[in-house]
Structure formats: structure tokens, C-alpha cells
C-alpha positions as a printed Julia matrix, in Angstrom:
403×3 Matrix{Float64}:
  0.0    0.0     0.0
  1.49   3.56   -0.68
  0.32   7.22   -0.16
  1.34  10.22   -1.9
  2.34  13.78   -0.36
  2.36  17.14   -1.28
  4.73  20.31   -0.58
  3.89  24.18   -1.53
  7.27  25.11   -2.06
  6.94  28.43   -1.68
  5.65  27.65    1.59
  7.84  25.52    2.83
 11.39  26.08    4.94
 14.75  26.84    3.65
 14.76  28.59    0.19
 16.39  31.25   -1.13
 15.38  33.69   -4.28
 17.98  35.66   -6.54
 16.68  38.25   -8.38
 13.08  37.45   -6.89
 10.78  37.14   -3.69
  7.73  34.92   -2.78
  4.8   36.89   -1.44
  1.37  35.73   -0.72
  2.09  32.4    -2.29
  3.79  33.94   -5.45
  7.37  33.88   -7.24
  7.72  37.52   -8.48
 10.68  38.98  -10.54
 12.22  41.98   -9.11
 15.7   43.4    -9.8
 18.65  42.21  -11.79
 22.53  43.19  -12.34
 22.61  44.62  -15.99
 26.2   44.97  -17.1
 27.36  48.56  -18.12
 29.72  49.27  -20.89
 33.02  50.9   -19.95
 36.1   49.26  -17.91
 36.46  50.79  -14.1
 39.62  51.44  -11.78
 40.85  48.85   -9.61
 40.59  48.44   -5.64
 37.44  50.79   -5.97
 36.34  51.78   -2.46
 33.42  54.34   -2.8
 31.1   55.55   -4.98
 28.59  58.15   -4.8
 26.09  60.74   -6.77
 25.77  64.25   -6.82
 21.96  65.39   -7.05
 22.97  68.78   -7.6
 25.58  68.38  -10.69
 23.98  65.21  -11.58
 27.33  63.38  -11.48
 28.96  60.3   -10.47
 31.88  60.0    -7.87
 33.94  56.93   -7.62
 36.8   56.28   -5.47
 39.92  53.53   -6.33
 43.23  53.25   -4.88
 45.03  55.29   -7.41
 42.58  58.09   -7.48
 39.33  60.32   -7.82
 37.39  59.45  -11.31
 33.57  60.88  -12.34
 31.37  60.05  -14.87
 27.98  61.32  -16.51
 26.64  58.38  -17.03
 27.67  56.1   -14.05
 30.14  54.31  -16.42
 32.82  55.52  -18.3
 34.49  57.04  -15.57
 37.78  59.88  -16.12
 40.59  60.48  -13.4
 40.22  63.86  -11.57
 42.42  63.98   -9.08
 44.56  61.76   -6.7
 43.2   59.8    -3.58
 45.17  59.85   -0.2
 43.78  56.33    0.74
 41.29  57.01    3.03
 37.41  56.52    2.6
 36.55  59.65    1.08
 32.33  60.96    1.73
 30.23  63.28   -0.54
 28.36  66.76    0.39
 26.89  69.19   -1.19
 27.66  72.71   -0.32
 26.52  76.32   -0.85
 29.53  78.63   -2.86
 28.62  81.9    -4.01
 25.2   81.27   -4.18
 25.19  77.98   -6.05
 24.95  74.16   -4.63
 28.27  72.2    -5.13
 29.34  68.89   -4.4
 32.52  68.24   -2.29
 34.16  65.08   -1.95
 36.28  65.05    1.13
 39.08  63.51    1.58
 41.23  63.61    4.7
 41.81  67.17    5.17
 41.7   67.87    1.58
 38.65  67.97   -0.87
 37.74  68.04   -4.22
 34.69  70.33   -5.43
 32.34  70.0    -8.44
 30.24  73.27   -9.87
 28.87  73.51  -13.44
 31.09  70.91  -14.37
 34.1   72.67  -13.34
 36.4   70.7   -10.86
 38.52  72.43   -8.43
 40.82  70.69   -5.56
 40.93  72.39   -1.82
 44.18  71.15   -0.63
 43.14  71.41    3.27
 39.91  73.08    3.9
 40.59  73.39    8.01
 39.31  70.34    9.4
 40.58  66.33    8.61
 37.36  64.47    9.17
 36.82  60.57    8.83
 32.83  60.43    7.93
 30.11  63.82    7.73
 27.27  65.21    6.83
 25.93  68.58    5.61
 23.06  69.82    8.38
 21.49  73.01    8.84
 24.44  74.69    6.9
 27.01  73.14    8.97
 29.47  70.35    8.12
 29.14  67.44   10.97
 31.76  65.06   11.19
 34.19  62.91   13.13
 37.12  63.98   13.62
 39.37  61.66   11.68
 42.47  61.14   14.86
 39.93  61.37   17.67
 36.76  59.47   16.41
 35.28  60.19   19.37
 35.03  63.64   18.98
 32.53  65.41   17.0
 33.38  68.7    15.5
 30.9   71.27   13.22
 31.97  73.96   10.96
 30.35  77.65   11.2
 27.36  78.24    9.2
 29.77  79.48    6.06
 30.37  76.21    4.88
 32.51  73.5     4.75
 35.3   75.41    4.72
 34.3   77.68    8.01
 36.23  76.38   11.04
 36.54  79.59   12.57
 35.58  79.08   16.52
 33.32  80.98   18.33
 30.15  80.99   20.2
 27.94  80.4    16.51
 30.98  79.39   15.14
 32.64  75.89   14.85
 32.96  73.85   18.07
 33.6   70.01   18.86
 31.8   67.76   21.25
 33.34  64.86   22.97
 31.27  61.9    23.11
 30.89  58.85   25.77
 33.56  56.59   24.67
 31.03  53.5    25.53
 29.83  52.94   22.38
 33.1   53.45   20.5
 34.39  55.32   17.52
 32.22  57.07   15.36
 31.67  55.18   12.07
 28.79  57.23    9.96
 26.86  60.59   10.89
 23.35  60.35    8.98
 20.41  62.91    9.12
 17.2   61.51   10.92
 14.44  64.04   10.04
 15.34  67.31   12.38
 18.13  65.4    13.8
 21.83  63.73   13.89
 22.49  60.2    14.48
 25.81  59.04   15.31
 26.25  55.67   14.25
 28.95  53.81   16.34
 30.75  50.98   16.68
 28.56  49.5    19.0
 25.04  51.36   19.06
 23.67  54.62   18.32
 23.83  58.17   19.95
 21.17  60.47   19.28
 22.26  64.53   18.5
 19.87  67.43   18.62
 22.05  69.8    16.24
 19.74  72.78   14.84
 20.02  75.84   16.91
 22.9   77.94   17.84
 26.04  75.43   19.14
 25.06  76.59   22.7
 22.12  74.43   22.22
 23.62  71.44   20.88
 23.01  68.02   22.86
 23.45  64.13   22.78
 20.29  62.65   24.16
 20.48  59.94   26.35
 19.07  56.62   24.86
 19.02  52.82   24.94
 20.39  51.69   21.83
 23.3   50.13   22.59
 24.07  47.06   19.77
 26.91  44.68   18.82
 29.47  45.68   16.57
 27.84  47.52   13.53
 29.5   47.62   10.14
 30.51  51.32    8.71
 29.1   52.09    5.73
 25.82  49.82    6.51
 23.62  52.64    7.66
 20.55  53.9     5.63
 17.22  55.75    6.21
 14.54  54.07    5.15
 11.08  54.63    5.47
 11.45  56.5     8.34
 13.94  54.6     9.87
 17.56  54.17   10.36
 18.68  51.04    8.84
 21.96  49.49    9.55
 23.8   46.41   10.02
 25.74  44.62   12.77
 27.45  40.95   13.46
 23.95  39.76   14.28
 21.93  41.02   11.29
 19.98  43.75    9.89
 18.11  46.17   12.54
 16.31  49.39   12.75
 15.84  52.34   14.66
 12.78  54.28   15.01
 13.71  56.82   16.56
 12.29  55.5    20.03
 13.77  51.57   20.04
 16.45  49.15   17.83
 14.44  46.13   16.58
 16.29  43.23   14.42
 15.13  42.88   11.07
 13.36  39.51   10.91
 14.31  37.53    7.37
 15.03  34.4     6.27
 18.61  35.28    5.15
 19.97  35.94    8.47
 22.26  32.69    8.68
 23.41  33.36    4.93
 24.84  37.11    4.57
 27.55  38.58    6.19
 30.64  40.84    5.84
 28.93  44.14    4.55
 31.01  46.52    2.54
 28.77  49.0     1.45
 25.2   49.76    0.84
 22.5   52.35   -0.53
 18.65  53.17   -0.57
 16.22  53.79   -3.28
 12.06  53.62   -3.45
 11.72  51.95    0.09
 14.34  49.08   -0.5
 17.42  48.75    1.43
 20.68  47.02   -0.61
 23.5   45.5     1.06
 26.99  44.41   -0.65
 28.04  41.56    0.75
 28.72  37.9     1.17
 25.99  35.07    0.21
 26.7   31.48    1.64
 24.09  30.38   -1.4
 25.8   31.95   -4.12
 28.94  31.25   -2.33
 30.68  34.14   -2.99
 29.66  38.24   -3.38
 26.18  39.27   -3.27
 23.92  42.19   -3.09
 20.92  41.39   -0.68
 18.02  43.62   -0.87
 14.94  43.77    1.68
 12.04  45.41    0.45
 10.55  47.13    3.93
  6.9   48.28    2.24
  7.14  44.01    0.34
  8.41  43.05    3.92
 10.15  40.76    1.44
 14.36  40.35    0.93
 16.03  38.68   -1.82
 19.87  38.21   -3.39
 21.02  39.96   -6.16
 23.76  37.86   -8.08
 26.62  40.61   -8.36
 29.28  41.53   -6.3
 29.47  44.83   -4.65
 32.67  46.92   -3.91
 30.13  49.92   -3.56
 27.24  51.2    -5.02
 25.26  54.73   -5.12
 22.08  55.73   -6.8
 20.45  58.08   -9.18
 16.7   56.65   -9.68
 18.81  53.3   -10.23
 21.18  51.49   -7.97
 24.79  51.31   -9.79
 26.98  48.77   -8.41
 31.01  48.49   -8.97
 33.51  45.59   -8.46
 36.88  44.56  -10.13
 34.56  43.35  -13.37
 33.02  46.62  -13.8
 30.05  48.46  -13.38
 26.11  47.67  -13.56
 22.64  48.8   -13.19
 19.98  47.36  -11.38
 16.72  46.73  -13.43
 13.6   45.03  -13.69
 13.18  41.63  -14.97
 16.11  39.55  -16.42
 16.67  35.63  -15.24
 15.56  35.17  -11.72
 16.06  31.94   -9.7
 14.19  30.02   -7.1
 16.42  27.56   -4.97
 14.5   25.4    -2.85
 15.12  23.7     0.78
 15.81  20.41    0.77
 12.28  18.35    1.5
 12.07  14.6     2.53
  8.07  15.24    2.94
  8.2   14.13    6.61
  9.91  10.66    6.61
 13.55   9.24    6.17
 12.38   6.47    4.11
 12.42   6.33    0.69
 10.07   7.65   -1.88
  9.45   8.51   -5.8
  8.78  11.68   -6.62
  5.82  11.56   -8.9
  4.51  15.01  -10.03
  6.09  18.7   -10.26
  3.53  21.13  -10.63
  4.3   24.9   -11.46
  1.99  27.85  -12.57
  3.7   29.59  -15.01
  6.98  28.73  -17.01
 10.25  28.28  -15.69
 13.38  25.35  -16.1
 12.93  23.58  -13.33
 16.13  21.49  -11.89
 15.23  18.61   -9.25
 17.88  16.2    -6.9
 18.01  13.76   -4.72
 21.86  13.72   -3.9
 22.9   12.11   -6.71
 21.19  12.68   -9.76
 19.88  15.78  -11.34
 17.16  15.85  -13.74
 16.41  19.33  -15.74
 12.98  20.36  -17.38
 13.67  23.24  -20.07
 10.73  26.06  -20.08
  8.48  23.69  -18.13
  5.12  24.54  -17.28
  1.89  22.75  -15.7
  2.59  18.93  -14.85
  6.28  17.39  -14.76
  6.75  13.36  -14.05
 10.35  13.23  -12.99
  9.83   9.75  -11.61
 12.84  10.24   -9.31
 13.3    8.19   -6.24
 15.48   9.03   -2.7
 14.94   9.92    0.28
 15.55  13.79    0.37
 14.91  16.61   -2.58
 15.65  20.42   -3.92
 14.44  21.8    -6.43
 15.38  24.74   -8.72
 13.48  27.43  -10.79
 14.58  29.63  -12.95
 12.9   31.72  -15.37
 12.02  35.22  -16.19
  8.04  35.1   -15.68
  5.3   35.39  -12.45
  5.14  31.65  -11.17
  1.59  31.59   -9.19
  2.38  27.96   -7.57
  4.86  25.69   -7.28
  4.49  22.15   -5.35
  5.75  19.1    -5.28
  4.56  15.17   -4.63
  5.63  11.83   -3.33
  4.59   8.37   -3.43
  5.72   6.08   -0.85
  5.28   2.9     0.1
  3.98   2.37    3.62
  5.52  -1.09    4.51
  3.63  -2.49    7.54
């Protein structure tokens, strides 16, 4: 006697998508790596865009390079090996962008480039706020020093002038400074401090908050949807201005070692590692989907202009819609360590479908409906790839039941 038994795959434990996400019992394309033309620098290790001269920074080991297009890129000037950041500035009336470097910077107005060899401050990480520079100070990164309200380039002291605040060493070095609707967060090695920087410098303040965290990555912090998004040794979390919650996903156990990362339409990108692909990924968790998913390319660092551009050592590439996705199942033994045959695939739509058992693999080429792969074993995965909406995908076993 023998009974047969079903498994929604998309409901069951253990898969991961690339260049898709399962949502209400649906595969769904979403974004792909589309390769640009153009070769890029090597040891690349920042890249950003300037809304205001609608350009494109990127950063390498021998240098400062920019681009139009996001591709394509010229040298500009040379690089003193730290992690440069981008700002954008008010000279003369007009916005600029300023890429600091050090205690040097390089500016960017009506596509005229001009190099500021030290500008007063050396500062590791900043942002532009109220019409001061914020930023810590790149030998004490502890300390937190503004510029006066001409500038980036105003460092003269004084009571509405620039100033410095020394923070609570407890939570470590400061890594990024990001803008968190009327105010300052300091994100640190090891949790967050709250600043309340708008004002005159007399009424500057670091609240006092709970949001200590493990070690957080630098360069992993985003705002997202109202909320501060970053990444630490245990995972992705946010920060609501009130509370840090962890991020809740099923690729928790297989990302890690975060280089660099960016935000665009309510989705939050991460460069990193991907035990699944085995090698560089981009993961992305859509917060308004409340779905995440890889992205097969490997990210040096990326910036965005309407579209996330990503850069390695192979070049540079756009994220867009559609292109090949794939769906990589969980291994299922449908409940029992006995063996059984696989009798029926069924998927709603049209993908290749790939199915094992340990040993063998069988492939189905632009299958769609009923499959009979007539494979027996104990355990299975099974693999979709395709380019279309799949509304269902299940499998089903036959076994014996040997009394």
C-alpha cells in the first residue's frame, strides 16, 4: 500500500530567491545586475552621486574618477587612501558637491572641478546639516566637531561658530553621521547616539538613549522609510527613533561581511557575502514588500540616481527590472527518512525547473503545468529559474507504507 504527499514550495522552509521574492504564495521577478559598458579602476572603495551636478563619484586606490553616465568614468584627481564621503555645499550662491578627503577635498560646480588642498578640518565620515558640516574627527573618532554656518570650509571658533563635542567613549568610535528628520544620528561601533544639532552650538546636545548594539559595520547605515537602517554581526536592525528592533528575514544565517550599501524607493541594498551563491552578493529587503532577496553581483560599492549602480573589479552595472531570476529550494524529505518517488512537479507559469536527490539531477527546459520526474530518494531540492510570475509551485511523493 502507498500514499502520496504534497509540498507548496513556496511555503515551505529553507529557500532562497535571486533576483526574486515569494509573497502571498507567489514567485515575483524583481531586480537584476545589468552589465554597463566601460572598464572601471581597480581596488574601488566608494562611490557616490551628486543630485545637484547630476554626477557620479567613484573612489579607487590610485585616485578620484567621475562620470555622466555612471560608467565611463575619467581620473580627476589623486586619492590619499582614506574613505573619502560626498556633500553638497553652498559657494557663491550655487549648490556644489565636495568630496572630502582627509583634510583635503575636491569640489564639483557647473562641471568645473577644483581641488581644496586642506579646507581646516581632517574628518573621517560627515554630513551637511542646517548649513554646517558634521563630522568625526578623523584622529579622535570620538570627537565630534561642526563647521560655522559658512560652509565647509568655516572652522573659525566661536560661540555660533565651529565647536567640537566629545562623546561617551562607551559605544566606540564614530563610524557614519546620517540625518534623521530634524536630527543627527551618530552611528557607532557599537550602538547609536542620538544629536539634537539645529540651533545655535550653545544648544547642541546628545540625548540619552538605549540603543546600545553589537558591533555595527561602517558604511551599513541607511534611512529608510522613516527609519535608520543598519547592520551589525547579528543582522539587519532598525531604529525608530524611540527603540532598535532586528530585522526579521530568512537570510539571516546566509549574509555577512557588509562593505557597502544604498537606498532607493523603500528598499534597502547591502553588498556583501551570500553562503548560497557562495561568494559576493547584493541582498536587498524590500521594507513596504516586507520581502528580501539576493542579487547575483558583487558589490565593492554602489550609489544611486533613480537606479542602484553597483562596482567591483569586473566593472560596473545597473539594477533593473526583470532579467533571469532563480528560485532555490530547501531540501524536502516530505516528513519521513524512508524512501520515496517523486511523482509530479507542478508549477503555474513557465520556468526550467532542476530537481535532486543527492545524486542525480534531472532538468525540465521552459516547463510549465505537470512534470513526471519519476525520481526516487529519500531527500529533494528543487530549482526554478525563469524570467516570468510563477503563481504555484508544489511538489509530490509516493511512498510505500511497509507495515
Amino acid at each position: 500500500m502507498s500514499f502520496k504527499t504534497s509540498v507548496n514550495l513556496f511555503g515551505a522552509d529553507g529557500f532562497k530567491t535571486v533576483g526574486c521574492y515569494v509573497k502571498d504564495g507567489r514567485l515575483i521577478p524583481a531586480l537584476s545586475a545589468a552589465s554597463l559598458n566601460g572598464a572601471v579602476p581597480e581596488g574601488i572603495i566608494y562611490a557616490a552621486y551628486s543630485e545637484s551636478q547630476k554626477d557620479f563619484f567613484l573612489c579607487a586606490r590610485d585616485g578620484i574618477y567621475t562620470s555622466e553616465r555612471g560608467y565611463g568614468f575619467m581620473r580627476i584627481a589623486p586619492l590619499d587612501g582614506e574613505p573619502p564621503f560626498l556633500i553638497e555645499d553652498i559657494f557663491e550662491g550655487k549648490t556644489r558637491a565636495v568630496l572630502l578627503n582627509g583634510s583635503g577635498a575636491v569640489t564639483e560646480s557647473g562641471g568645473r572641478y577644483g581641488a581644496v588642498p586642506s579646507y581646516g578640518a581632517s574628518l573621517g565620515c560627515g554630513v551637511m546639516h542646517c548649513g554646517r558640516l558634521f563630522g568625526a574627527d578623523k584622529d579622535n573618532a570620538y570627537k565630534l566637531r561642526w563647521s560655522g554656518e559658512g560652509g565647509f570650509s568655516d572652522w573659525k571658533e566661536g560661540l555660533c561658530g565651529s565647536g567640537s563635542l566629545d562623546l561617551d567613549p562607551r559605544r566606540g568610535e564614530i563610524l557614519d553621521i546620517v540625518e534623521f528628520g530634524e536630527k543627527l544620528v551618530a552611528v557607532r561601533k557599537f550602538g547609536l547616539t542620538v544629536l539634537n544639532m539645529y540651533g545655535s552650538p550653545e544648544n547642541f546636545s546628545a540625548e540619552i538613549t538605549d540603543t546600545d548594539t553589537d558591533e555595527i559595520y561602517k558604511g551599513t547605515a541607511r534611512v529608510v522609510c522613516g527609519k535608520l537602517v543598519f547592520f551589525t554581526v547579528s543582522g539587519l536592525h532598525t531604529f525608530n527613533g524611540g527603540s532598535v528592533n532586528r530585522v526579521k528575514h530568512a537570510y539571516v544565517d546566509d549574509i555577512s561581511e557588509p562593505v557597502c550599501s544604498a537606498e532607493l524607493g523603500g528598499k534597502y541594498f547591502l553588498g556583501c557575502k551570500s553562503a548560497c551563491l557562495n561568494g559576493g552578493a547584493v541582498f536587498c529587503y524590500d521594507f513596504a514588500k516586507t520581502a528580501g532577496y539576493l542579487i547575483a553581483v558583487s558589490a565593492d560599492a554602489m550609489c544611486s540616481d533613480g537606479h542602484i549602480y553597483i562596482y567591483n573589479g569586473n566593472g560596473a552595472y545597473r539594477l533593473e527590472d526583470g532579467g533571469r531570476y532563480a528560485f532555490i529550494g530547501g531540501s524536502t524529505d516530505f516528513g519521513s527518512d524512508r524512501f520515496k518517488t517523486v511523482t509530479e512537479i507542478f508549477i503555474g507559469g513557465r520556468a526550467d525547473i532542476e530537481i535532486g536527490n543527492g545524486r542525480t539531477v534531472r532538468k525540465f527546459l521552459s516547463a510549465s503545468g505537470r512534470i513526471r520526474p519519476a525520481m526516487r530518494g529519500k531527500k529533494f531540492t528543487v530549482r526554478a529559474e525563469g524570467s516570468v510570475p510563477v503563481r504555484k509551485l508544489t511538489i509530490t511523493a509516493e511512498e510505500c507504507n511497509a507495515i
